[in-house]
Structure formats: structure tokens, C-alpha cells
MOPAC internal coordinates of N, CA, C and O (Angstrom, degrees):
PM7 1SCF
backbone

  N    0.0000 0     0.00 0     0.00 0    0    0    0
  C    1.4277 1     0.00 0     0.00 0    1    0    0
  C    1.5334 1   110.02 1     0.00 0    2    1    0
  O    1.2310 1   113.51 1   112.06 1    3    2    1
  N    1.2633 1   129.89 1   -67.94 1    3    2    1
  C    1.0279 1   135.71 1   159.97 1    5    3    2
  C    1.5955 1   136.73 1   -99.92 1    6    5    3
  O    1.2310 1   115.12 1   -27.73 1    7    6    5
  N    1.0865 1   126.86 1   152.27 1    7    6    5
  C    1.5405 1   121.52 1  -159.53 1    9    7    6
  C    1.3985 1   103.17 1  -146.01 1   10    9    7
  O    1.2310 1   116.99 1   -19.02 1   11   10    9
  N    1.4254 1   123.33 1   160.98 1   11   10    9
  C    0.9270 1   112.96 1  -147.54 1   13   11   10
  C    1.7566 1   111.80 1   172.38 1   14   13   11
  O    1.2310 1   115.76 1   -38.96 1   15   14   13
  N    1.4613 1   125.65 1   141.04 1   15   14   13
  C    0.8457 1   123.90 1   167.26 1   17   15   14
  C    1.6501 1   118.94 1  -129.78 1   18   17   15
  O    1.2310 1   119.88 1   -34.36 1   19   18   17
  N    1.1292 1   117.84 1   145.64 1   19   18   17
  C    1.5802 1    97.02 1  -179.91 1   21   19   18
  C    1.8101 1   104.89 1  -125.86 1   22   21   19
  O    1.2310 1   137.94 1   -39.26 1   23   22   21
  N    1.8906 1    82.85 1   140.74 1   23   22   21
  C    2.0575 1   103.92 1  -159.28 1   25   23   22
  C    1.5336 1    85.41 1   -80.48 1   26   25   23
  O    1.2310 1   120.54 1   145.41 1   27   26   25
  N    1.1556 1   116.56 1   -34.59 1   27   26   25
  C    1.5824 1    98.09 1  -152.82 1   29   27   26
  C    1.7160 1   107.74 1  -155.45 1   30   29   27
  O    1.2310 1   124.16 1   -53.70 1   31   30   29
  N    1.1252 1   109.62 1   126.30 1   31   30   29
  C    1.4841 1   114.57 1  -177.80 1   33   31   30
  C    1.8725 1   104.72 1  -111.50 1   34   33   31
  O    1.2310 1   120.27 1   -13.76 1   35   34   33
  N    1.2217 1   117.09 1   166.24 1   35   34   33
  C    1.9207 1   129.81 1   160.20 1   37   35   34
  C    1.2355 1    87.66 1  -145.68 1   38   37   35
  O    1.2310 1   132.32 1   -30.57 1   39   38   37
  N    1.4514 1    93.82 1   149.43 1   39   38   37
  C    1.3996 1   129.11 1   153.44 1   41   39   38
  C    1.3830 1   127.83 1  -135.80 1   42   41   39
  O    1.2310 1   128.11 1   -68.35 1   43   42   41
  N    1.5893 1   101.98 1   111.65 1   43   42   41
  C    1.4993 1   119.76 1   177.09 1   45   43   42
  C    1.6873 1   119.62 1   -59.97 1   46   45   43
  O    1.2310 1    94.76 1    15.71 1   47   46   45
  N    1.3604 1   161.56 1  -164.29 1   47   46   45
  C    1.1405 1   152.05 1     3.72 1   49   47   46
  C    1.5501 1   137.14 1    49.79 1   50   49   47
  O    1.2310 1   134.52 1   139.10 1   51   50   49
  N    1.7438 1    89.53 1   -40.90 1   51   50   49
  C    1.5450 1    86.35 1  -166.67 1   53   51   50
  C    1.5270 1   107.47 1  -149.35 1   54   53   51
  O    1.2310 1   104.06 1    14.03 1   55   54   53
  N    1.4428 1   146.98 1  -165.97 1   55   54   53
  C    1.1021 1   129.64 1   177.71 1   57   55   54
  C    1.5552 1   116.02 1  -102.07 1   58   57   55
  O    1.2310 1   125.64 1   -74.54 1   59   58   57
  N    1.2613 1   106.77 1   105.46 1   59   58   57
  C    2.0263 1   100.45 1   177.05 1   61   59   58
  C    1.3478 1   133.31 1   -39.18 1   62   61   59
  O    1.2310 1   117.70 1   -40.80 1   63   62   61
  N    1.3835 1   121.99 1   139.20 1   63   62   61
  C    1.6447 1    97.11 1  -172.87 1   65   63   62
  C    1.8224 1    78.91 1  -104.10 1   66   65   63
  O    1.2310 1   135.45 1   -13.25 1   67   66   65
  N    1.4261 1    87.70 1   166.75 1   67   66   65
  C    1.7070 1    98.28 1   177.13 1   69   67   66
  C    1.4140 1   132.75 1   -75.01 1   70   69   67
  O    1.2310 1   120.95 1  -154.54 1   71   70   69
  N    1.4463 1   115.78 1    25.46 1   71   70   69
  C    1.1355 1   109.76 1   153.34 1   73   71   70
  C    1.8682 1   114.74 1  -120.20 1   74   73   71
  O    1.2310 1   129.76 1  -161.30 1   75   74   73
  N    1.7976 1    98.78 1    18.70 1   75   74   73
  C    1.4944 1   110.29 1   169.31 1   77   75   74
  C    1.5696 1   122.26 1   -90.60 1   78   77   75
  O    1.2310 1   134.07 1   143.38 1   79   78   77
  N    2.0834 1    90.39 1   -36.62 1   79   78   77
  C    1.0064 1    95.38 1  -171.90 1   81   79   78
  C    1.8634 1   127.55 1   -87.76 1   82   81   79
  O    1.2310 1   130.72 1   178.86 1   83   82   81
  N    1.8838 1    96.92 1    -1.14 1   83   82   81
  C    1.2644 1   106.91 1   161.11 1   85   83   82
  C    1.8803 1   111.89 1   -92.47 1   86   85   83
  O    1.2310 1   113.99 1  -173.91 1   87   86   85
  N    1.3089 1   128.97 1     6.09 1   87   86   85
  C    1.3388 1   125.95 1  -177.08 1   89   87   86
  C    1.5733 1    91.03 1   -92.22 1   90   89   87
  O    1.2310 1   124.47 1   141.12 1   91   90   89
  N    1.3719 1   109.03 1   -38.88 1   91   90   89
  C    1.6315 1   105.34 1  -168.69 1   93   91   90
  C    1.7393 1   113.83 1   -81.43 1   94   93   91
  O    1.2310 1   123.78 1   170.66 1   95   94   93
  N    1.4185 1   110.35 1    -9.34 1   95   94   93
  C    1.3986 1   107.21 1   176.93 1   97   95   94
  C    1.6238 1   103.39 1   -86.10 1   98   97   95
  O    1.2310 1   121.00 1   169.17 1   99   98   97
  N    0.8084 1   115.70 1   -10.83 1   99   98   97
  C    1.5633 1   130.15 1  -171.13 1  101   99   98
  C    1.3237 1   119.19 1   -96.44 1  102  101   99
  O    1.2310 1   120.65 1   166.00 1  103  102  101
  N    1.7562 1   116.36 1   -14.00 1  103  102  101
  C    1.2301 1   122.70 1  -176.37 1  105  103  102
  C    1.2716 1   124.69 1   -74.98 1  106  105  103
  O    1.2310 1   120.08 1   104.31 1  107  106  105
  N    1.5927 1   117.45 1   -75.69 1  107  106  105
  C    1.4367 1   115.97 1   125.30 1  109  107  106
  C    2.0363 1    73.00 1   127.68 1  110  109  107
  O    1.2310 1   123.84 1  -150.90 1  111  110  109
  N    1.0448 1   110.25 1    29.10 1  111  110  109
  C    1.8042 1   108.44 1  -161.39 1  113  111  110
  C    1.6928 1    77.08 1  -112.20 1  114  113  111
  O    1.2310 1   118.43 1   -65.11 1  115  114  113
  N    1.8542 1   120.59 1   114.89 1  115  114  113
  C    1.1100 1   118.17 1   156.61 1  117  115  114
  C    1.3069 1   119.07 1  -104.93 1  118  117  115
  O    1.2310 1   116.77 1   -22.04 1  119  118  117
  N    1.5731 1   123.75 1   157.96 1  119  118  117
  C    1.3867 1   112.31 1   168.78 1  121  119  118
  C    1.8747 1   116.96 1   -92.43 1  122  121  119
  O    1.2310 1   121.24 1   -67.54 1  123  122  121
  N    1.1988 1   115.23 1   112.46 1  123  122  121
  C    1.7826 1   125.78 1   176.29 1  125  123  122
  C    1.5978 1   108.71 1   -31.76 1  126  125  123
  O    1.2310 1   127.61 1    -7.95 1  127  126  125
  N    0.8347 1   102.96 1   172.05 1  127  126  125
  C    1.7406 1   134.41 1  -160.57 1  129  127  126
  C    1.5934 1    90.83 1   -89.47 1  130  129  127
  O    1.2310 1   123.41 1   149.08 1  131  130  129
  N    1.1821 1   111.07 1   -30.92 1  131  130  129
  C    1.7195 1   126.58 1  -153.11 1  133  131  130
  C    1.9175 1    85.74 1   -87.71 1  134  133  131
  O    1.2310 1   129.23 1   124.91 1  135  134  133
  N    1.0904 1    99.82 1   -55.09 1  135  134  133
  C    1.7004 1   122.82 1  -166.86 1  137  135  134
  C    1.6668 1    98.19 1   -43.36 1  138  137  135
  O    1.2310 1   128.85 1   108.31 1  139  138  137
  N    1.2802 1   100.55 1   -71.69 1  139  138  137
  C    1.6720 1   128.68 1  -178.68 1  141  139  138
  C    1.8693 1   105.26 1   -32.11 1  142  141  139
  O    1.2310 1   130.45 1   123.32 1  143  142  141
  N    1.8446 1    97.44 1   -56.68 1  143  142  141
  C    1.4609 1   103.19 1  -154.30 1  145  143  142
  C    1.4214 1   101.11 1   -73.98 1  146  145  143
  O    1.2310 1   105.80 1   164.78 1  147  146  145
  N    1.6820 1   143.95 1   -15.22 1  147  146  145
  C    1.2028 1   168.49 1   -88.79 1  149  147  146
  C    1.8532 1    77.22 1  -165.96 1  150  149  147
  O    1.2310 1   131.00 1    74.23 1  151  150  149
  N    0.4804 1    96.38 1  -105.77 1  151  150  149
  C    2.1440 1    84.71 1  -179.25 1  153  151  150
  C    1.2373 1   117.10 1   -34.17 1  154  153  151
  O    1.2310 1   117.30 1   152.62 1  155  154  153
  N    0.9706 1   122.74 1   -27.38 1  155  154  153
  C    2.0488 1   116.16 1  -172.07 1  157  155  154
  C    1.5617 1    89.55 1   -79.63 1  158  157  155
  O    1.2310 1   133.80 1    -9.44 1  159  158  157
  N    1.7837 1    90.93 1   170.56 1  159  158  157
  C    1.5392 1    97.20 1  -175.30 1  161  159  158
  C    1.5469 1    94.28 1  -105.80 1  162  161  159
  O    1.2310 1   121.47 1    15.12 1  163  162  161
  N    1.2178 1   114.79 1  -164.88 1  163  162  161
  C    1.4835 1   117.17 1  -158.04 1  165  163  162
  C    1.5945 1   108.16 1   -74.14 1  166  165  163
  O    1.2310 1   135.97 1   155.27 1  167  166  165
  N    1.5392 1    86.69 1   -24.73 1  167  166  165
  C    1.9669 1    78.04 1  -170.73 1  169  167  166
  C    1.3151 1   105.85 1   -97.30 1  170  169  167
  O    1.2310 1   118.78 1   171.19 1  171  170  169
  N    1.3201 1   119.93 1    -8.81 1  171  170  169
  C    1.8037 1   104.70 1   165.69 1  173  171  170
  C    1.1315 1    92.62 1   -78.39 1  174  173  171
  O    1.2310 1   111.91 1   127.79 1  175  174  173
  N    1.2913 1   132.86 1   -52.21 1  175  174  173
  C    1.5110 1   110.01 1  -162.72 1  177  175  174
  C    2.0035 1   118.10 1   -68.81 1  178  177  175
  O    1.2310 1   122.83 1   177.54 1  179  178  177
  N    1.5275 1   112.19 1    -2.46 1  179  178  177
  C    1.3719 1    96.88 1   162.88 1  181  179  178
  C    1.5183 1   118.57 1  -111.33 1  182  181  179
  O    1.2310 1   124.31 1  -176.25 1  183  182  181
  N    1.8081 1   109.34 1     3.75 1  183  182  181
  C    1.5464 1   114.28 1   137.15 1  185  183  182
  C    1.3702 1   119.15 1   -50.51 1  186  185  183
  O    1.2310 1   129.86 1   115.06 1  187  186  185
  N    0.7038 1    98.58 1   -64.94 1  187  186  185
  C    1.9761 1   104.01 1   179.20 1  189  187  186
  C    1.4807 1   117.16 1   -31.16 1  190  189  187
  O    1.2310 1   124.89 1   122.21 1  191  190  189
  N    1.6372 1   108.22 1   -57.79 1  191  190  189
  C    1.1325 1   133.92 1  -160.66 1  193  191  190
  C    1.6507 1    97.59 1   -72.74 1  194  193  191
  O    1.2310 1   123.06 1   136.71 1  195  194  193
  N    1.5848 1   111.75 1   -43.29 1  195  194  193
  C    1.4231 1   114.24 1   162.98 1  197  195  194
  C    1.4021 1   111.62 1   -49.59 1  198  197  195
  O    1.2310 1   107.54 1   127.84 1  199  198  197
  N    1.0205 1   140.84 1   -52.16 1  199  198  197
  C    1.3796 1   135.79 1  -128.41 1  201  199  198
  C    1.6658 1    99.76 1  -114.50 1  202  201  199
  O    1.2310 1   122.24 1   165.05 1  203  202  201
  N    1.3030 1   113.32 1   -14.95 1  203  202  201
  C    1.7352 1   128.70 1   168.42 1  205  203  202
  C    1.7214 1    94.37 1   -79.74 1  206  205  203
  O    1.2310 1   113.05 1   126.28 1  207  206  205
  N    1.5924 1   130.74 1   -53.72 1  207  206  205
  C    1.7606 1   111.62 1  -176.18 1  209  207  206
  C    1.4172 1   105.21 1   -58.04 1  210  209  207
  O    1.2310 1   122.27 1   145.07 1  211  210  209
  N    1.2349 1   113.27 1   -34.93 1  211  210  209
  C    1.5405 1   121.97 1  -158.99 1  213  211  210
  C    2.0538 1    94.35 1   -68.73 1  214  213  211
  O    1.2310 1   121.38 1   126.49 1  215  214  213
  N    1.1463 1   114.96 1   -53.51 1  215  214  213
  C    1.6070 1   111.31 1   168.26 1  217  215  214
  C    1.3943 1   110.38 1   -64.41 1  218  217  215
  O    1.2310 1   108.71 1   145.40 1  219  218  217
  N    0.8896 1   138.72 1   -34.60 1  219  218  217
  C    1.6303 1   130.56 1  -169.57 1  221  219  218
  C    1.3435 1    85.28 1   -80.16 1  222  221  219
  O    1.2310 1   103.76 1   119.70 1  223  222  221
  N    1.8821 1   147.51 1   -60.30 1  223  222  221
  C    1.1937 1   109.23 1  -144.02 1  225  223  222
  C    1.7361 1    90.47 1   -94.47 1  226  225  223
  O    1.2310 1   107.82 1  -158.41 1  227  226  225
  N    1.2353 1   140.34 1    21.59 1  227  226  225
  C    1.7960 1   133.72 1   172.56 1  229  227  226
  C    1.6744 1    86.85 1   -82.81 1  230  229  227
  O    1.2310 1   124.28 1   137.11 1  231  230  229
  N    1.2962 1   109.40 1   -42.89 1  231  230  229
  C    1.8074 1    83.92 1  -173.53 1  233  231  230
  C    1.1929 1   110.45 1   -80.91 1  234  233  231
  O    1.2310 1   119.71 1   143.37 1  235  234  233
  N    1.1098 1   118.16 1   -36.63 1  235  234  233
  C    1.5076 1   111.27 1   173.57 1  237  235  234
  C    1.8222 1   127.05 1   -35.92 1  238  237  235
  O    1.2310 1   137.31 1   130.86 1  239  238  237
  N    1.8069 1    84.08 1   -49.14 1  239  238  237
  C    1.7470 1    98.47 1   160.96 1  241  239  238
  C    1.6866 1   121.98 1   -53.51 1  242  241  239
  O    1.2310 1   122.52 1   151.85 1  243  242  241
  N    1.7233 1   112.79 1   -28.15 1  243  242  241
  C    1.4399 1   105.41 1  -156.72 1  245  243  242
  C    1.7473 1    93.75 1   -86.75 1  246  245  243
  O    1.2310 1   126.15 1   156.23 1  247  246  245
  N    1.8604 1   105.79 1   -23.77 1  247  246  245
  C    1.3663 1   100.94 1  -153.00 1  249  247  246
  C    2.0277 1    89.35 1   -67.85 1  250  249  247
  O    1.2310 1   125.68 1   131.39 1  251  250  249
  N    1.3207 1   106.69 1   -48.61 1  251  250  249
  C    1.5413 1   108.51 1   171.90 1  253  251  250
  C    1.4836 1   129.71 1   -31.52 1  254  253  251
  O    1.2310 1   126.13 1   162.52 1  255  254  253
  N    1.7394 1   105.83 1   -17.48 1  255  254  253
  C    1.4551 1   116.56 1  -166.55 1  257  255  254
  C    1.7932 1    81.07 1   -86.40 1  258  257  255
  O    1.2310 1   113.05 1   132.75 1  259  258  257
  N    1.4395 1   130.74 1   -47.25 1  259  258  257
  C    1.6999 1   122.39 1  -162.24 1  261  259  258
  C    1.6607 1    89.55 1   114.26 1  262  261  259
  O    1.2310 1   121.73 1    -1.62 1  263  262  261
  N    1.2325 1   114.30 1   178.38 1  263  262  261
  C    0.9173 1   150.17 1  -164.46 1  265  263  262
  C    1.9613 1   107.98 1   -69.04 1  266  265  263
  O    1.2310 1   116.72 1   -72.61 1  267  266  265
  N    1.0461 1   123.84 1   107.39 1  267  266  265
  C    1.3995 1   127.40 1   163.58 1  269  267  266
  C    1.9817 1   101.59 1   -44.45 1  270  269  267
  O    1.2310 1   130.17 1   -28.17 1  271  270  269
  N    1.4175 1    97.99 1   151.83 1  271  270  269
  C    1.1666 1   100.71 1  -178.57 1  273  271  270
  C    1.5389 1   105.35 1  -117.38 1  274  273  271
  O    1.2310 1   121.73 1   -18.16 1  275  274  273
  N    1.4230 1   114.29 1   161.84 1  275  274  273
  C    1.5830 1   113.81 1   168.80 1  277  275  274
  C    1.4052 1   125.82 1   -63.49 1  278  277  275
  O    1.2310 1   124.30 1   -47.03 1  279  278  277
  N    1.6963 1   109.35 1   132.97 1  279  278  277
  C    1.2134 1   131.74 1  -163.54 1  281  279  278
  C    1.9096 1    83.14 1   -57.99 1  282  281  279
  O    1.2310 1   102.96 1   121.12 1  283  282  281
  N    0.7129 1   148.88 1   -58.88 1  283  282  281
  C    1.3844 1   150.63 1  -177.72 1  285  283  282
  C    1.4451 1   114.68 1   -47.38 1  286  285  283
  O    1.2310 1   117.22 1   139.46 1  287  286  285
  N    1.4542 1   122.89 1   -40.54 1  287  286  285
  C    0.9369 1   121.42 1  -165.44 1  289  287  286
  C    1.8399 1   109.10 1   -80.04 1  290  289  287
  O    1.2310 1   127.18 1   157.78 1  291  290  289
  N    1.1934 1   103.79 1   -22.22 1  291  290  289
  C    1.6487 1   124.54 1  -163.15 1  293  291  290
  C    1.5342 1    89.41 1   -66.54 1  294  293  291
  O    1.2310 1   100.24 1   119.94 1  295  294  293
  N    1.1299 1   153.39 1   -60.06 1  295  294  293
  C    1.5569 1   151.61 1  -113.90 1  297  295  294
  C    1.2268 1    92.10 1  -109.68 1  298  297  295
  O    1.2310 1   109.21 1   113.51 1  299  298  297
  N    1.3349 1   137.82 1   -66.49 1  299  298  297
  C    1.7192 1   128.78 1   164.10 1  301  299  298
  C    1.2707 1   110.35 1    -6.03 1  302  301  299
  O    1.2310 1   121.30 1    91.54 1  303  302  301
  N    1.5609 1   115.13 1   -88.46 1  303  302  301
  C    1.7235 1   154.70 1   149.61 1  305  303  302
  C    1.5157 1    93.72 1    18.90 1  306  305  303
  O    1.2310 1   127.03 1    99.24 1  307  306  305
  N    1.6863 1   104.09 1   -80.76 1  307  306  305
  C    1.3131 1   118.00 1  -151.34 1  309  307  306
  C    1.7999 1    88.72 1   -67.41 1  310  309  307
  O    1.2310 1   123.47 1   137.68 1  311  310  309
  N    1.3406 1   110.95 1   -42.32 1  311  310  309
  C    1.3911 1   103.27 1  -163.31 1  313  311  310
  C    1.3994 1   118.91 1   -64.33 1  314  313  311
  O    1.2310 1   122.18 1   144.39 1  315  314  313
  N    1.4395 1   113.43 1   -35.61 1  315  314  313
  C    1.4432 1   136.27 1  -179.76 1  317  315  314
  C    1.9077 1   100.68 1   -67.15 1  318  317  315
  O    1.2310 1   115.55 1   138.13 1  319  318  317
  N    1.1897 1   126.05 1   -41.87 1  319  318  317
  C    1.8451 1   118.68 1   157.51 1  321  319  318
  C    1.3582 1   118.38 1   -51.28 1  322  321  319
  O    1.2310 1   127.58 1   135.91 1  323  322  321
  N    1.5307 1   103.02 1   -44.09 1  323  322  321
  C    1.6330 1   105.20 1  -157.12 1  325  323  322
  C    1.6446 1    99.48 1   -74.46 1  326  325  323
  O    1.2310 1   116.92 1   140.86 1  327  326  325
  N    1.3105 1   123.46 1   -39.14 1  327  326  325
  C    1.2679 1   134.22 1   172.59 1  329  327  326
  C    1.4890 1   125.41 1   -41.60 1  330  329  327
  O    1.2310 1   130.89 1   129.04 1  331  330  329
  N    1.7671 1    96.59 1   -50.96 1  331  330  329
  C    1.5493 1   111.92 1   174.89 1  333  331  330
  C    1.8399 1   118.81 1   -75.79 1  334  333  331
  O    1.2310 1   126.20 1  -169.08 1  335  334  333
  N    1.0280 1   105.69 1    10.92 1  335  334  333
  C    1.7221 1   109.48 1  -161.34 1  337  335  334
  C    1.4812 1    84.73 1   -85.62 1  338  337  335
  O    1.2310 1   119.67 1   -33.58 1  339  338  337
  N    1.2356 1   118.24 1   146.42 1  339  338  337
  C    1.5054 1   150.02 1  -155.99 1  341  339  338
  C    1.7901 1   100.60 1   -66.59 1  342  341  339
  O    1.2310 1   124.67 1   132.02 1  343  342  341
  N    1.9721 1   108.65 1   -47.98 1  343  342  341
  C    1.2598 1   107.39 1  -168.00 1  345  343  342
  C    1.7451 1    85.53 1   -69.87 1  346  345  343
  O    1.2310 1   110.49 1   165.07 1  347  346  345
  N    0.7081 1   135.48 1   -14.93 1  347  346  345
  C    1.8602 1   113.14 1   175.05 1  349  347  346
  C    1.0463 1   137.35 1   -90.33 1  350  349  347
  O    1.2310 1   126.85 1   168.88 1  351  350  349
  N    1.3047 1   104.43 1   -11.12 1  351  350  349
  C    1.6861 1   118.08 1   160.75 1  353  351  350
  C    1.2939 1   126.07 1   -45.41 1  354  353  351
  O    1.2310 1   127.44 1   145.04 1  355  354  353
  N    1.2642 1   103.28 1   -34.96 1  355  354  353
  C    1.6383 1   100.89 1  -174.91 1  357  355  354
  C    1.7189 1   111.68 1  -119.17 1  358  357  355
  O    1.2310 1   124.96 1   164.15 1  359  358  357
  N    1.1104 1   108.08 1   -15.85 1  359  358  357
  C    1.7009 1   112.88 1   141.02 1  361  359  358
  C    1.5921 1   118.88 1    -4.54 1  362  361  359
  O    1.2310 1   103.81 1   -48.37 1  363  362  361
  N    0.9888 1   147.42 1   131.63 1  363  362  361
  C    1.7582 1   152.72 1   147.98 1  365  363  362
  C    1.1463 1   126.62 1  -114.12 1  366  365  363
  O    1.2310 1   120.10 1   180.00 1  367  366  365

């Protein structure tokens, strides 16, 4: 239904009052990927590093699957099998 990527996340501590949480939409100051990995200790950061092959080779798997088809196109499909199945043949 919806899709989506997200540019930019924060995470508070505590609850913003609303004239924090419009200073911080306004800031626009993120911390890098580089920043993040530079604080973790060695084994989150070769969790990480696990869990980035582990996404690169699932798509790799999906691109092997071909092409996803339209959410529209699927429901015909299914209906046009379910129709042809043997117990419905003789159905009235």
C-alpha cells in the first residue's frame, strides 16, 4: 500500500515539548553512518556488518525471484485457478 523510505530519523531520551520539537525539525544537523559506527564497540559493529551481507544477499535472492507483479494483477490470477480447480467443475 504504501512505500517508503526514511532520510532521516532522532532519537530523544525524553519527551519534546513543542517548541523543541519544531527547533529540531528545523535543524537539519544529522549524525553519519561513519559517526554511529565510531561509537559501537567491535561486536555491534561486526553485527551490523553481519546483518548488511545478510540484506544484500535477500535481495539478491528476490532479484533471482524476477519481477514482483501488480497487487491488481494477482486477484484475477488467484481467481481464474480457484475457478478451474476440479472440485468446481461439477459444481451448479
Amino acid at each position: 500500500m504504501l512505500r517508503g523510505r526514511v532520510h532521516e530519523a532522532r532519537l530523544y531520551d525524553v519527551a519534546l515539548t513543542e517548541e523543541e520539537i519544531e527547533a529540531s525539525s528545523r535543524r537539519g544537523a544529522m549524525i553519519s553512518r561513519a559517526e554511529v559506527r565510531a561509537k559501537l564497540g567491535e561486536r555491534a559493529r561486526d553485527r551490523i556488518d553481519d546483518l548488511e551481507a545478510e540484506i544484500l544477499a535477500r535481495r539478491e535472492e528476490l532479484r533471482g525471484l524476477g519481477e514482483a507483479r501488480d497487487p491488481d494483477e494477482v486477484w484475477p490470477l488467484l481467481a481464474h485457478a480457484i475457478f478451474n480447480l476440479k472440485e468446481f467443475l461439477y459444481v451448479r
